[in-house]
N, C-alpha and C positions, 0 to 999 in steps of 0.2 A: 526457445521453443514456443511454437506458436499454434493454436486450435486450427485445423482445415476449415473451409466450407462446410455445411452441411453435404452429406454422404450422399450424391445418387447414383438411382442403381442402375446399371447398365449391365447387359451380357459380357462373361460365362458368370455374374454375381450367385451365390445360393441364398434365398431368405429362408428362414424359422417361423412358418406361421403355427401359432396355438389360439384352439377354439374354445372362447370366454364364452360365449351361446350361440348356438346353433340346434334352432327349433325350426323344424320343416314346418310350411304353412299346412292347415287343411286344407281338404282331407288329406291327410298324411297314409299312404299306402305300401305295406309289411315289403321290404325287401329280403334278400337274404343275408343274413351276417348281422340285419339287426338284434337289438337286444331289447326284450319285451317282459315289462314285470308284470307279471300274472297274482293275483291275489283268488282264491277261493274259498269261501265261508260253506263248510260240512265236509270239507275233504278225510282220507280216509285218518284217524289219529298216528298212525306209524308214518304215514307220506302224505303230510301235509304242502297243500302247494302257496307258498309266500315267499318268490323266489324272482330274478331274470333268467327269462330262457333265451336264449340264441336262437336263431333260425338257421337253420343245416340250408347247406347248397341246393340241395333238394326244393327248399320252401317249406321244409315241414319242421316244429318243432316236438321237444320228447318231452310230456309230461311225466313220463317214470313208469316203470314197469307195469304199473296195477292199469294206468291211465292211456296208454300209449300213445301215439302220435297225429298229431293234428295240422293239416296245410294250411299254412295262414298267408303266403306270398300271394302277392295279388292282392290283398281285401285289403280294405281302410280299418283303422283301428277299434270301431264297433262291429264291422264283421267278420274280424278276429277274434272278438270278446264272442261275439253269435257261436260262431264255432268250435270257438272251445267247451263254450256249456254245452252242446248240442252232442258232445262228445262225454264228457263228464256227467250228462244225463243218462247216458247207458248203465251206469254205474254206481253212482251217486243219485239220492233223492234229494230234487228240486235247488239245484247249487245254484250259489249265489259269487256270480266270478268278476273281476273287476282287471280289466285292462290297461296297460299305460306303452307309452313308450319310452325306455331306459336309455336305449344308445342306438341312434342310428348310426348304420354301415358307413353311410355320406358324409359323416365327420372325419373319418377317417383317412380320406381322400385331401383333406383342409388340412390337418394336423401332418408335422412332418418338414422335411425339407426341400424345395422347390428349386429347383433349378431354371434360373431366367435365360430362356431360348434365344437363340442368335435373329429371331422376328421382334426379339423383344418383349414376349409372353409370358406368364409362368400358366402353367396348367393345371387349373384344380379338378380334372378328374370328370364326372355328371354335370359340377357348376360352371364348366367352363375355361375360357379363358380370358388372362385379363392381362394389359398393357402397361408397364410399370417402367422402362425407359425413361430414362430422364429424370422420373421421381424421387422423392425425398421419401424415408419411412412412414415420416405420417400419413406422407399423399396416396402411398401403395396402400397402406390401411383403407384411408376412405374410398378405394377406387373397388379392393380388394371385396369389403363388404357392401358397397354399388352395386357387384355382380352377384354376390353369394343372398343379397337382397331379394334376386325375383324369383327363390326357391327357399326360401329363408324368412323366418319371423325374424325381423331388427337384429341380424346378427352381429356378432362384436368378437372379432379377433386380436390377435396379436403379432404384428410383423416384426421380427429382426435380420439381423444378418447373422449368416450359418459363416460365407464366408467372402470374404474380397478378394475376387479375382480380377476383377474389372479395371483398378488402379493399380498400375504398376511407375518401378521407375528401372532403372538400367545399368546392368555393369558393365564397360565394355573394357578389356584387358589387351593392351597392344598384345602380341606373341615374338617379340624379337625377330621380327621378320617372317614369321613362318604362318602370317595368317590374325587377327582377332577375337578374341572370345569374349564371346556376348549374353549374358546372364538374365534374365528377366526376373523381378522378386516383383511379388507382391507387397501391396505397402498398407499401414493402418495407420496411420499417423504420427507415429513417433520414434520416427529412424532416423538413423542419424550416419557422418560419414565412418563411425565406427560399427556400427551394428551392420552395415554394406561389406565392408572391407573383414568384420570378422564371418558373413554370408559365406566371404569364397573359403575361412579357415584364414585367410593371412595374406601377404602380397607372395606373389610366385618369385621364384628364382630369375626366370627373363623381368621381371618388372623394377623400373625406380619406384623412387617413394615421391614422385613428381604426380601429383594427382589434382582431379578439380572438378569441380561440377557444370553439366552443361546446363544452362535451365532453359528450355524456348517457352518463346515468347507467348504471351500470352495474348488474345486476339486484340489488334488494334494496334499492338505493337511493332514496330520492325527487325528489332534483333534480339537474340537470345543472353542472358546474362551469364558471364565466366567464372565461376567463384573459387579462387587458385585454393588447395588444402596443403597445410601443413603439416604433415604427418608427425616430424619427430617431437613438435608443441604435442601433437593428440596423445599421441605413444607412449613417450619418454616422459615426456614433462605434464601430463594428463591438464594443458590447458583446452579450454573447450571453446575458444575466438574462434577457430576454422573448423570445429564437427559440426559443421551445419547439419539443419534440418533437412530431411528428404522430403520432398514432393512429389506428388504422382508429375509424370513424365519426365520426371530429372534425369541426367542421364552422369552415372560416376565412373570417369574416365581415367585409368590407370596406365599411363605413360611406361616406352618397354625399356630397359635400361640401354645405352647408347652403344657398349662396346659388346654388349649380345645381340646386339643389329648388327654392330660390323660385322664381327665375327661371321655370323648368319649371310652375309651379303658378299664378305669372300669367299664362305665354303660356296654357294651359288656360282659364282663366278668361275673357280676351280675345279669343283668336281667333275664337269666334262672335260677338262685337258688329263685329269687324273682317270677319269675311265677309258679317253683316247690312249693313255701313255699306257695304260695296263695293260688294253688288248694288243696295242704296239709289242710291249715285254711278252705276254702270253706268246704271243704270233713268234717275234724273236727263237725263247725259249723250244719251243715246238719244233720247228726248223732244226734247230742245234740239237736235238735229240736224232731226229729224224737220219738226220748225215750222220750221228756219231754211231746209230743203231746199223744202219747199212755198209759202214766201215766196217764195225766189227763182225756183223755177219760173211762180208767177202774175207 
């Protein structure tokens, strides 16, 4: 067994990004879905406000029954602080209120799983989008926070992989005549020609135990490497000289057994003199009804 290359990501790939920080630059301005910790020094003693409030669809959030609701979408984060004393002054003498922001909506859009588009993209949403073909994890990270950068104080995420789709390698399964079937797995590096072959459950009834790998070539090269497998060594005797490693684009070739081809290649050959000879009989048969039905009727 051997470590792959480093991993890059290519389309239908999913990455796992999580946001280590993510501070909007100012002025920072209230969306909805954000979440805003409100502090207020003299609020009433039974509903004290030192809490995060969400912002409702609307743009407005609920300071609680006694205080009602206050529109803050739209404003920068001190003229949301403006407005809410300005509210809580109806009420309240002379508050002293304190603003922050707790969770912006726009992370939300970062965090999560990202599916890399067939352009090559992944989509985060407000911040855009950003190019990650060909890339290594690290480099999606620095490319990632590149973009998430021009609406972003020094942001720092986290890229992995949700899932590989991208690298595959191949089972193709003669059918004794009747056709090939053709499997695509995905691969993560450590498959082997047993974890293939237990893929399909086991070799089929039409198949031998004549099996091999195709490997093409790699660029610069001229031909593909053959690498014959031993099944009854893997099986039987659990030596592991011929459970090769699998590679993305390997392809694992499962030879069809010799005498369910024959067989297969005569019924082919036969079956039309057998459905000529039946309609032949049919037609016969019919006839010799026919006369023996008109005899007995005269």
């Amino acid at each position: 067994m051997m470590s792959l290359p480093r991993y890059t990501i290519e389309p239908p790939d999913i990455l796992m990004l999580q946001a280590v920080k993510v501070v909007p630059k100012p002025p920072y301005v209230v969306e909805p879905f954000d979440g805003l910790l409100i502090r207020a020094a003299g609020a009433l003693p039974d509903q004290p406000i030192a809490d995060a409030f969400f912002v409702d669809p609307e743009g407005m959030i609920d300071l609680g029954p006694s205080y009602g609701k206050v529109k803050v979408v739209g404003l920068t984060i001190d003229g949301a602080k403006d407005a809410i004393r300005k509210q809580l002054s109806t009420i309240l003498e002379e508050p002293e209120v304190s603003v922050s922001l707790a969770v912006s909506s726009g992370s939300q859009q970062i965090v999560g799983e990202h599916l890399v588009g067939p352009d090559g993209y992944v989509n985060l949403g407000t911040y855009g989008s950003v190019y990650v073909t060909g890339l290594t994890l690290e480099e999606a990270k620095v490319a990632i926070e590149k973009q998430l950068s021009l609406k972003l104080e020094d942001p720092e995420v986290i890229v992995d992989m949700f899932s590989y789709n991208s690298k595959k390698y191949y089972i193709i399964t003669q059918g004794g005549g009747f056709g090939d079937n053709v499997v695509p797995v995905p691969i993560t590096g450590n498959e082997t020609i047993l974890d293939a072959i237990a893929t399909l459950g086991g070799i089929s009834q039409v198949s031998s135990t004549k099996i091999w790998i195709a490997r093409p070539a790699r660029n610069g090269q001229s031909c593909e490497q053959i690498l014959p497998v031993n099944w009854k060594d893997i099986s039987s005797g659990a030596l592991t000289a011929t459970n090769y490693q699998i590679l993305p684009g390997d392809r694992v070739f499962i030879a069809e057994d010799s005498l369910i081809r024959l067989d297969a290649v005569v019924s082919k050959l036969t079956r039309p003199f057998e459905r000529v000879f039946g309609f032949a009989s049919l037609g016969v048969a019919t006839v010799d009804r026919t006369v023996n039905f008109t005899q007995i009727s005269n």
